[in-house]
N, C-alpha and C positions, 0 to 999 in steps of 0.2 A: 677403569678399575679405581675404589676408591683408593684413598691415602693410607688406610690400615692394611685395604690387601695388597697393596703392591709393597709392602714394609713387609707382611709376613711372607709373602713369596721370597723379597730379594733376604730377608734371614733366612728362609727354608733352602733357597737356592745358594746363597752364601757358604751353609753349613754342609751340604752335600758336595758342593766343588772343594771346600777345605779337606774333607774327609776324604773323598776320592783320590786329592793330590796325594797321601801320606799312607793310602791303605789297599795295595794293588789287588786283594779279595774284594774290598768296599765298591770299588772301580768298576770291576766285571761285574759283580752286581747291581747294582747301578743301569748298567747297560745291555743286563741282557734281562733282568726284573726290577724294572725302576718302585713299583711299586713296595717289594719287598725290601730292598734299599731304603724308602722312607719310612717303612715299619720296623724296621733294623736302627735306624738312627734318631727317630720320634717315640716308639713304642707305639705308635699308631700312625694308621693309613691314611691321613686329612682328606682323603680326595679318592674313597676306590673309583670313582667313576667314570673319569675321566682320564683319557692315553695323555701316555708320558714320552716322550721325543728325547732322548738324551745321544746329543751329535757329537764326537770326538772329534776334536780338532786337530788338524796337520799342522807341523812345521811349516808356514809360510801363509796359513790362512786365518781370517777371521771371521766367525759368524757372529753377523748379529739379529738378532730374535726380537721381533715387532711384537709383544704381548698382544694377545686378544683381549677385547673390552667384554668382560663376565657384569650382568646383572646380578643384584644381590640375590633377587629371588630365583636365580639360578644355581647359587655356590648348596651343595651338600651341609646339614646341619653341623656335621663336625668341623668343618670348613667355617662356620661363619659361628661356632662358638668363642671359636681361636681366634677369629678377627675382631668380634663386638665385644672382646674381656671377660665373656662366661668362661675361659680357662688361662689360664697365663701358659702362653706361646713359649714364651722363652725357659719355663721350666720343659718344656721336651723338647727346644734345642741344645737347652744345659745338660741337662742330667738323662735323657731317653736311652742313650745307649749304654749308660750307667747305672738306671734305677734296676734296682731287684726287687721284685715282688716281696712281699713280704710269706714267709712261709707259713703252712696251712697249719 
């Protein structure tokens, strides 16, 4: 994985553990619709096409998670706007579950 996607992952993964810690609806969601979790907290889906794995962790264990190596010409165009700078990443980890559309 290059150096931009593994930086928008571990923000996108960053953002979604912080959230989940502090928002026990955020959490179940998450886990039982990961995909609408990240349309919940982005305003969009980076990635429909791809399964999502989200493992809760017990008391006493830890996982840890060997990323799979994605070719570029494999990531989904929205996926690889947000990595090559055609959209700034960090405004829908800022502001996604804050922006409001603007009224019709």
């Amino acid at each position: 994985m290059s150096d931009t996607m593994t930086a928008v992952r571990n923000q996108v993964s960053g953002k979604l553990i912080e959230r989940a810690q502090t928002d026990g609806d955020f959490r179940a969601l998450l886990k039982s619709e990961p995909h609408k979790a990240l349309q919940q907290l982005l305003g969009v889906d980076p990635i429909p096409g791809f399964k999502i794995n989200v493992i809760d962790e017990k008391p006493g264990e830890i996982n840890i998670v060997l990323p799979a190596k994605i070719a570029q010409d494999e990531l989904p165009d929205e996926l690889l706007d947000l990595a090559s700078g055609g959209v700034s990443f960090s405004s829908f980890v800022l502001y996604g579950d804050n922006y409001k559309k603007p009224a019709k």
